[in-house]
C-alpha positions as CSV (number, residue, x, y, z in Angstrom):
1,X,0.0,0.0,0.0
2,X,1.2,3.4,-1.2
3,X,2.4,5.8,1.6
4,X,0.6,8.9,1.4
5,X,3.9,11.0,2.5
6,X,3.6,14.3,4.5
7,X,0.0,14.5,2.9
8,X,-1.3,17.6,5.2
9,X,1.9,19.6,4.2
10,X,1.4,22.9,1.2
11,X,2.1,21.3,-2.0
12,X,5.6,22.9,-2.3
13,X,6.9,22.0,1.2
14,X,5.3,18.6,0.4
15,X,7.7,18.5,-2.6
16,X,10.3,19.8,-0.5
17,X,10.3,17.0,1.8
18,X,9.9,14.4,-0.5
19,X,12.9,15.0,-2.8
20,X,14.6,14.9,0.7
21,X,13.2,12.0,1.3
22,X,14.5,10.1,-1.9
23,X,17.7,11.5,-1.0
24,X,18.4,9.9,1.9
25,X,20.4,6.7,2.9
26,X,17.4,4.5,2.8
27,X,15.8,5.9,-0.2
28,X,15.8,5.6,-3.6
29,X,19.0,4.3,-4.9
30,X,18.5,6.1,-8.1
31,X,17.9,10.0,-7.0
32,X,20.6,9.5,-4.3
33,X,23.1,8.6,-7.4
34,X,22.3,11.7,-9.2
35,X,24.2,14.8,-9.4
36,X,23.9,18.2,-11.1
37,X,25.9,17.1,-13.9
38,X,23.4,13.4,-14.4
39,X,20.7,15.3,-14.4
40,X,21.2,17.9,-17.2
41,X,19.7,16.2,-19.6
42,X,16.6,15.4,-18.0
43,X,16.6,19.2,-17.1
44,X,16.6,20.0,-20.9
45,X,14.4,17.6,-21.8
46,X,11.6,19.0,-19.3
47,X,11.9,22.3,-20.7
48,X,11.6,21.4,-24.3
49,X,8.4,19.3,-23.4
50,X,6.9,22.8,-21.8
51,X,7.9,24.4,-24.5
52,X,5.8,21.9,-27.1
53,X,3.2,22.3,-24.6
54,X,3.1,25.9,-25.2
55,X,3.5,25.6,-28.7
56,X,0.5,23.4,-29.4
57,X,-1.1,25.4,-26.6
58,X,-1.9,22.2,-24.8
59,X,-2.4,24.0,-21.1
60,X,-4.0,20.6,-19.5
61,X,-0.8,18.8,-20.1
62,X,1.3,22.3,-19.8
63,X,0.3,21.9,-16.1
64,X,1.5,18.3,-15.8
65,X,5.0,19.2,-17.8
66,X,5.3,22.5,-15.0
67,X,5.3,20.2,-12.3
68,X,7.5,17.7,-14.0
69,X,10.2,20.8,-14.7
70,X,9.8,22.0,-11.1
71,X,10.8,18.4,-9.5
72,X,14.4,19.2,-11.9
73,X,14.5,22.8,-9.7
74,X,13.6,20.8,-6.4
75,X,15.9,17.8,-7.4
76,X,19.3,20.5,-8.1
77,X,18.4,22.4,-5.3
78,X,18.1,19.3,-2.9
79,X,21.4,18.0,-4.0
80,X,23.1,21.1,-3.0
81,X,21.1,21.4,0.1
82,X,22.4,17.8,1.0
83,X,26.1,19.2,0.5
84,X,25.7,22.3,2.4
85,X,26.0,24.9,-0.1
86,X,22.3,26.2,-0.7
87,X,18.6,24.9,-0.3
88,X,15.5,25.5,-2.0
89,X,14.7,29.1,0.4
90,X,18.0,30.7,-0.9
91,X,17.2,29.7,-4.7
92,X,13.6,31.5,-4.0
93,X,15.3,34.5,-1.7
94,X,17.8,35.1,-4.2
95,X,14.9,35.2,-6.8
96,X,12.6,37.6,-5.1
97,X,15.5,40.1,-4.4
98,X,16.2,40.0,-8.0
99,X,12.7,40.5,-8.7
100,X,12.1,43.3,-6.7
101,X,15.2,44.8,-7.5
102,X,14.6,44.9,-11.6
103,X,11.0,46.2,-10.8
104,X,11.7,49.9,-9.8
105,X,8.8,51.1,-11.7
106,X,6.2,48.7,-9.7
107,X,7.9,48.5,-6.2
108,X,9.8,51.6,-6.4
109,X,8.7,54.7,-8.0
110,X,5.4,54.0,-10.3
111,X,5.9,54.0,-13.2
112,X,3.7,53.2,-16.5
113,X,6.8,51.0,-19.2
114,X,5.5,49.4,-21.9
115,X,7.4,46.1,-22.7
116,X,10.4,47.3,-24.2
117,X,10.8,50.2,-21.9
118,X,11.1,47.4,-19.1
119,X,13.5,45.1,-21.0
120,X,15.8,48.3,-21.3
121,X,15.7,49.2,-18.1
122,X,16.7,45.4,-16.7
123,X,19.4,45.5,-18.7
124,X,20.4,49.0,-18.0
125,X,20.0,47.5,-13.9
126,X,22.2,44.9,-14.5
127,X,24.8,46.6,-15.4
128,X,24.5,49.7,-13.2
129,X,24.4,47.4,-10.1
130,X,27.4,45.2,-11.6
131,X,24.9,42.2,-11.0
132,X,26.9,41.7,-14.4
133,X,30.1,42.5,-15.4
134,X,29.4,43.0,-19.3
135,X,26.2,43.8,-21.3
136,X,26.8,40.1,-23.3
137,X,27.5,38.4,-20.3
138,X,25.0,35.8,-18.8
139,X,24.0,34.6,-21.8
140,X,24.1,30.6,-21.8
141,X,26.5,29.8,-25.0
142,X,25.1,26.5,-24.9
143,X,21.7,27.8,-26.1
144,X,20.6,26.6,-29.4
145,X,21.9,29.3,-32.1
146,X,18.7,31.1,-33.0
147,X,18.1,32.0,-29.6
148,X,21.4,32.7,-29.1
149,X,21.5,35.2,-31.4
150,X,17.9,36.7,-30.7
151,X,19.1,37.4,-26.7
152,X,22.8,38.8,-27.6
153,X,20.8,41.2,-30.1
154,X,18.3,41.8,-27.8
155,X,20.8,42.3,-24.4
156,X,22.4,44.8,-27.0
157,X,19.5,46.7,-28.0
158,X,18.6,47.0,-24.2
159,X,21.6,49.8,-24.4
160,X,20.9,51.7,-27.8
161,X,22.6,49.4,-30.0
162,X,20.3,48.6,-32.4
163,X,18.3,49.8,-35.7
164,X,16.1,52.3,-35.4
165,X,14.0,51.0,-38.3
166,X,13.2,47.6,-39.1
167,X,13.2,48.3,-42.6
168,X,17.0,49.7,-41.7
169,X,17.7,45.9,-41.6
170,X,16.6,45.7,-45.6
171,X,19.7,47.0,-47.1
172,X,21.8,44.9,-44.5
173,X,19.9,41.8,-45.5
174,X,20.7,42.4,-49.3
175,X,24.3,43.5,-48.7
176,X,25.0,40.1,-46.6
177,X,23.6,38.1,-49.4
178,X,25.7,39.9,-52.0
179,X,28.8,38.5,-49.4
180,X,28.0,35.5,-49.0
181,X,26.9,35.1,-53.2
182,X,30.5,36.2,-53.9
183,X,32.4,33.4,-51.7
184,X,29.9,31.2,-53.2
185,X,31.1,32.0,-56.3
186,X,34.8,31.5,-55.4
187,X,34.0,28.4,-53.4
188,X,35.5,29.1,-50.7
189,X,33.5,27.2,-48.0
190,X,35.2,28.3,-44.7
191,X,34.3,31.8,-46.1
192,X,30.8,31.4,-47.1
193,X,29.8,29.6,-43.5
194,X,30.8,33.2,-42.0
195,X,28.7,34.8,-44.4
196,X,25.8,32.8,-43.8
197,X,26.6,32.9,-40.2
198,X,26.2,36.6,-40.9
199,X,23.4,36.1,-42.8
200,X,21.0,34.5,-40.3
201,X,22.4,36.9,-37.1
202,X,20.7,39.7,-39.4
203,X,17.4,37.8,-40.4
204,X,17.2,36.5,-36.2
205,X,17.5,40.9,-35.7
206,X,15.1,41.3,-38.4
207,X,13.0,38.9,-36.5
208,X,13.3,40.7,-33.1
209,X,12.3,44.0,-34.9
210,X,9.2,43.0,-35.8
211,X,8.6,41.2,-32.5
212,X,8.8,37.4,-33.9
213,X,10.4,34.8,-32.4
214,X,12.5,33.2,-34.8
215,X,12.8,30.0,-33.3
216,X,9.1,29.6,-33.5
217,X,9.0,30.9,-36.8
218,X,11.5,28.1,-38.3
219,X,9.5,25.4,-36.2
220,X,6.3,26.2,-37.9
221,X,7.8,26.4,-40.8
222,X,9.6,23.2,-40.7
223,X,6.0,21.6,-39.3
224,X,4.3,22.6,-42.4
225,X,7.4,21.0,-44.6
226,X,7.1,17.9,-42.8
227,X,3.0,17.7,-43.0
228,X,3.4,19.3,-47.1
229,X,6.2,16.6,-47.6
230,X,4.0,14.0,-45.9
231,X,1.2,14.4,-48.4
232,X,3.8,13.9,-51.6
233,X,4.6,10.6,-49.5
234,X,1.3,9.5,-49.2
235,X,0.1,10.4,-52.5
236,X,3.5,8.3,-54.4
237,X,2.9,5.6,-52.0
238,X,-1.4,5.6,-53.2
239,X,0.0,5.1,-56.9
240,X,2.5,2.4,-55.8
241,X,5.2,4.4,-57.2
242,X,8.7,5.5,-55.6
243,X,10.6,8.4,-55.2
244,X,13.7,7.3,-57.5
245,X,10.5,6.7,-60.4
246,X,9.2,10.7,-59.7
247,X,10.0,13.7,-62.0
248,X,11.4,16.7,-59.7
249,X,8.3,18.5,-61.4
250,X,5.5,15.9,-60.4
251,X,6.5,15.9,-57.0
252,X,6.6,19.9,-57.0
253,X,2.8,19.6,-58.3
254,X,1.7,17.7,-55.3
255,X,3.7,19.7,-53.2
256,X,1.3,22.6,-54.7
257,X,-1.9,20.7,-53.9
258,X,-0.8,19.7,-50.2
259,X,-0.4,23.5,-49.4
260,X,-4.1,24.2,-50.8
């Protein structure tokens, strides 16, 4: 029969003192063999599955993935609790000082910032109170590339330097693809990757101009490949007949009907 552990405890001390409890000598052999390290990939994996959640606006099972990605927060923090550097109340303490701290205009002076006005002025904080020693740094270089590049642009925006205009970006856009046609042309290929490297940083800026995220962008965009693709598939496999038998042009005709 189940043990209904510390049942009459607040959900989040409830937590709390079960993470402890898998931790300890005569727990669970598997959480007690974890470390911060172990565990990153489970940590990564929880956040992409809120972010799918979020994406296919599934909020019944965004709850469930929340809760999954909150045991990873619980889990890192009760392994450094169990070595004596920090527990779960100095993660949150440290959290709502930072909060309150990068909120002048609601818990200081009131004042009415629209979005951007805010995401200036925690930058602008950051640096002023030397909570970080550049305007760059902070940013995780392990993110994946297109996010990468839309928080760099972003952090550097947040102190003036940025276009003006999005349509500023236009003639950057055109003179970056006239770059990266000419090493195309001369074949060199260590060249054109830093074109195109430079190519896409100004497309993920273009992006941020106009208030897109790019990363979403490209997954929707490579969702309605897949589903258009998907249909050619379908339709070849209906007729019994293989890709190596279809004309580039036949299969760019069905590509046209799966898009109607």
């Amino acid at each position: 029969m189940t043990d209904n552990f510390k049942s009459e405890l607040p959900p989040l001390e409830r937590l709390r003192a079960i993470m402890a409890r898998l931790r300890q000598k005569d727990g669970c052999n598997w959480d007690r063999a974890q470390t911060h390290q172990t565990l990153v990939k489970y940590l990564i994996e929880e956040t992409y599955e809120v972010v799918e959640c979020i994406e296919n606006n599934s909020l019944e099972t965004l709850k469930e993935e929340l809760g999954d990605l909150l045991v990873q927060v619980y889990f890192h923090a009760q392994i450094a609790d169990d070595e004596g550097r920090f527990s779960i109340d100095d993660v949150a303490h440290g959290e709502n000082e930072k909060l309150i701290r990068r909120h002048p205009h609601v818990f200081g002076e009131k004042k009415d910032l629209n979005p951007e006005q805010v995401r200036d002025q925690w930058e602008t904080i950051k640096i002023e109170s030397k909570e970080k020693e550049s305007v760059l740094a902070g940013v995780p270089k392990s993110m994946p590339a297109l996010n990468l590049a839309f928080r760099v642009g972003e952090k550097a925006a947040g102190v003036g330097f940025d276009w003006e205009d999005p349509k500023d970006i236009f003639d950057k856009f055109k003179e970056e693809v006239g770059e990266f046609e000419a090493e195309f042309d001369a074949g060199d290929k260590e060249r054109m990757s830093d074109e195109l490297g430079d190519l896409l940083f100004v497309l993920v800026n273009l992006a941020r101009k106009v208030d897109v995220d790019p990363e979403h962008a490209l997954r929707q965009t490579v969702g309605r490949f897949i589903q258009r693709f998907g249909y050619i598939e379908d339709s070849l496999k209906s007729r019994g007949q293989k890709f190596s038998e279809t004309s580039l042009e036949e299969m760019e005709a069905l590509w046209q009907e799966a898009k109607k």
